[in-house]
N, C-alpha and C positions, 0 to 999 in steps of 0.2 A: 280330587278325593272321591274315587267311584267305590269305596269300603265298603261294601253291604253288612250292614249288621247282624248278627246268627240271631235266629228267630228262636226263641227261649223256649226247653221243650221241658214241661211239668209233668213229671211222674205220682201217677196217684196208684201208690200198692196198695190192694185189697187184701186184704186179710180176715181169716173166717174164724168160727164156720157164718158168722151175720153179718151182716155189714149196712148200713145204713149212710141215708141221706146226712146226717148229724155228722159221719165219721167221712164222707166224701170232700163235703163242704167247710169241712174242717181242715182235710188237706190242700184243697184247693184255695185256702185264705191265707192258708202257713206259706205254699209253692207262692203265691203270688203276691204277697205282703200287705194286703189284706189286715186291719186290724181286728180283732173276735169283735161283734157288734157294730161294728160300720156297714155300711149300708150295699149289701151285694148288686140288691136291684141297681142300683145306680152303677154299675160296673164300668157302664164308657165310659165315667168320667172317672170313679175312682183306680182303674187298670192306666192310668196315662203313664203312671212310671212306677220300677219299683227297684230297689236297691241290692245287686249283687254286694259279694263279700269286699270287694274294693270300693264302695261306695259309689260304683257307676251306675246313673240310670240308665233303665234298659224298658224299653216297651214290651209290655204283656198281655197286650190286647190282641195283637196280633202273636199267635206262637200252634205249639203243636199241645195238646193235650194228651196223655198217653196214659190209658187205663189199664193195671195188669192185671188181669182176675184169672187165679188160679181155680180150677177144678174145685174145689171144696167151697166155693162160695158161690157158685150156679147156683144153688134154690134159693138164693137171695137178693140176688142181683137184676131180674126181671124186670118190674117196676124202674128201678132206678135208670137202667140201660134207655129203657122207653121213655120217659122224663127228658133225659137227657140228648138220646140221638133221634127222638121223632119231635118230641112237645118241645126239644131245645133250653130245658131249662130243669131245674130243680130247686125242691123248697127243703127247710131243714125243719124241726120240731117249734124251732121259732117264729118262724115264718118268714126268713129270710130266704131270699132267690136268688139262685145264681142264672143269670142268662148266658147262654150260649152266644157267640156274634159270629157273623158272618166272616171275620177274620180269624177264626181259629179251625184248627183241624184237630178231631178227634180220633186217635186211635185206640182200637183196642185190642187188645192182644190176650189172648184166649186159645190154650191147650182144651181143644176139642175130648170129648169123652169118645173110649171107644165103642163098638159097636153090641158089645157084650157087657157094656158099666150098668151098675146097679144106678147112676145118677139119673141113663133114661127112661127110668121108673117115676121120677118125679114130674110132675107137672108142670111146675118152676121152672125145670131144666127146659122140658120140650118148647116152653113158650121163650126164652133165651136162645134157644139154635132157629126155631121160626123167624121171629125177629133179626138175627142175625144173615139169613137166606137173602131176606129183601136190601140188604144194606150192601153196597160196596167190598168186595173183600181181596185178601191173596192171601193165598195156603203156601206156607211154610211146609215144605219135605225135608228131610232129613238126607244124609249122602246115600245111606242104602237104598233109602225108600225111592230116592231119584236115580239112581244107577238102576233100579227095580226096572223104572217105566220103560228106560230107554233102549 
């Protein structure tokens, strides 16, 4: 039985034009079955399993995290980004904490503004494409844009 089990990948949509730590950690409890008020801090032990629609455990300690943040939610998103991909963690209005662990990978996925957008008049924005510089990345081209280069 060499089966590998598919590493369970949580999509958390952002949706604007605010978005907050409350409405993150909210999806992130719902994605990972999580009950509202149970205890995030303690996440190794309460992530040991969690129940798909067939009733199978599946581990979600280990998985992919996958953040979509569209354009219209850059001046809100700053803070939370940095929480999450420097500090490793995040708190909600209650004070509950999500830890980040060493087994999960975060993506994030992000329709850059262009170079003409009113967004990088904001300061929120520039300190989100900063942040973004020093992290890990790979740029998506489109077929034209990639036929362009070559």
């Amino acid at each position: 039985s060499d089966k590998k089990s598919a590493i369970p990948i949580i999509t958390v949509p952002l949706h604007g034009p605010v978005v907050t730590s409350d409405e993150i950690l909210s999806i992130l409890q719902e994605q990972t079955g999580l009950k509202q008020g149970s205890s995030i801090s303690n996440m190794q032990q309460d992530l040991k399993t969690n129940y798909n629609d067939q009733n199978m455990a599946k581990d979600v300690s280990s998985s992919i995290i996958h953040l979509d943040v569209p354009q219209k939610v850059l001046r809100s998103i700053d803070d939370l980004l940095f929480s999450l991909l420097i500090l490793k963690g995040l708190s909600n209005s209650s004070g509950q904490i999500w830890r980040c662990l060493p087994t999960q990978l975060y993506a994030i996925e992000i329709t850059l503004p262009l170079d003409n957008s009113y967004l990088l008049n904001y300061p929120e924005v520039q300190r989100v494409l900063t942040l973004l510089q020093v992290l890990p990345s790979v740029k998506c081209v489109g077929p034209y844009d990639s036929a362009a280069e070559s």
